[in-house]
C-alpha positions in Angstrom: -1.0 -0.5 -6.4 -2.0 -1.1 -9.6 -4.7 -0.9 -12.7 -7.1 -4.0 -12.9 -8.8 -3.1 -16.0 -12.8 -2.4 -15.9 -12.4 0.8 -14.1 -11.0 -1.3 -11.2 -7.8 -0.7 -9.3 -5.7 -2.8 -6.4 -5.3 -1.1 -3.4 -3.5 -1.5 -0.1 -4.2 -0.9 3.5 -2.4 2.2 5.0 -2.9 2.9 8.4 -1.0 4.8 11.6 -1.5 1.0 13.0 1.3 -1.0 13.1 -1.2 -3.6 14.5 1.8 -5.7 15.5 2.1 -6.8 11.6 4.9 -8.3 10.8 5.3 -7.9 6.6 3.7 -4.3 7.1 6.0 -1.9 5.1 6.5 1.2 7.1 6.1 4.4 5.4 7.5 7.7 6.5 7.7 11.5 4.5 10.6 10.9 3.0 8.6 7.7 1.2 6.4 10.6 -0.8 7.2 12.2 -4.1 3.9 14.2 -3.8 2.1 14.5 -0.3 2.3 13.1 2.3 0.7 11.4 5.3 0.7 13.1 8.6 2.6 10.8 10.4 4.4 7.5 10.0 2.3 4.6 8.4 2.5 1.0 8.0 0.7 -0.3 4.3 -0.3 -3.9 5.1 0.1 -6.4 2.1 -2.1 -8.5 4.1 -5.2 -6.5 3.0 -5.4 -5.8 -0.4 -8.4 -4.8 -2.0 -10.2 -3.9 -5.4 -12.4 -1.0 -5.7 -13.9 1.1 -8.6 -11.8 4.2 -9.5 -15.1 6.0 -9.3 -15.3 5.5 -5.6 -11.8 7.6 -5.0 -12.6 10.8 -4.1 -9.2 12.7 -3.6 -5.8 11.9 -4.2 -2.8 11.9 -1.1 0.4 11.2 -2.2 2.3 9.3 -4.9 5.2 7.1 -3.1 8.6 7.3 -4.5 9.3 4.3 -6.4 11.4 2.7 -4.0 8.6 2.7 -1.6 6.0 1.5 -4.0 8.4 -1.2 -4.7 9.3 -2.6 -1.1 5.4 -2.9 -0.9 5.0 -4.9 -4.3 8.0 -7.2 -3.1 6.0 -7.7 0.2 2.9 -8.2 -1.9 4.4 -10.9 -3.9 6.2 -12.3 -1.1 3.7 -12.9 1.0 1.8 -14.2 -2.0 4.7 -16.9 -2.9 5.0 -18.2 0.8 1.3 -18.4 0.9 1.4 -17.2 4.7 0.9 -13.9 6.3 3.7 -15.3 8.8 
């Protein structure tokens, strides 16, 4: 999602799970400007995450900016109502 300076990065949950979520931003291979996924997934804004770039071993994809940007507008959304629903 983003750079958080310090070698960190922000990072969201993708998973083949819809997990009933209702802000989860569905992600098919049309979403991809490199890779892909192998089948539909849902990123969840709900679970964001910081890690060390270190700790990425391989890269998957790159979303299409449209993509990356419904799930930044879910991020902030969610962020503003200050409920996950």
């Amino acid at each position: 999602m983003a750079t958080a300076g310090f070698g960190d990065v922000v990072l969201c949950q993708i998973t083949s799970n819809p997990y009933s979520d209702a802000i989860a931003v569905e992600l098919t291979l049309d979403d991809f400007a490199e890779g892909s996924l192998r089948r539909i997934s849902y990123a969840r804004p709900g679970k964001l995450f910081t890690a060390d770039r270190t700790l990425i071993r391989r890269r998957i994809g790159e979303l299409r900016p449209e993509a990356h940007g419904r799930v930044v507008n879910r991020v902030v959304a969610l962020i503003r109502s200050g409920t996950s629903g």
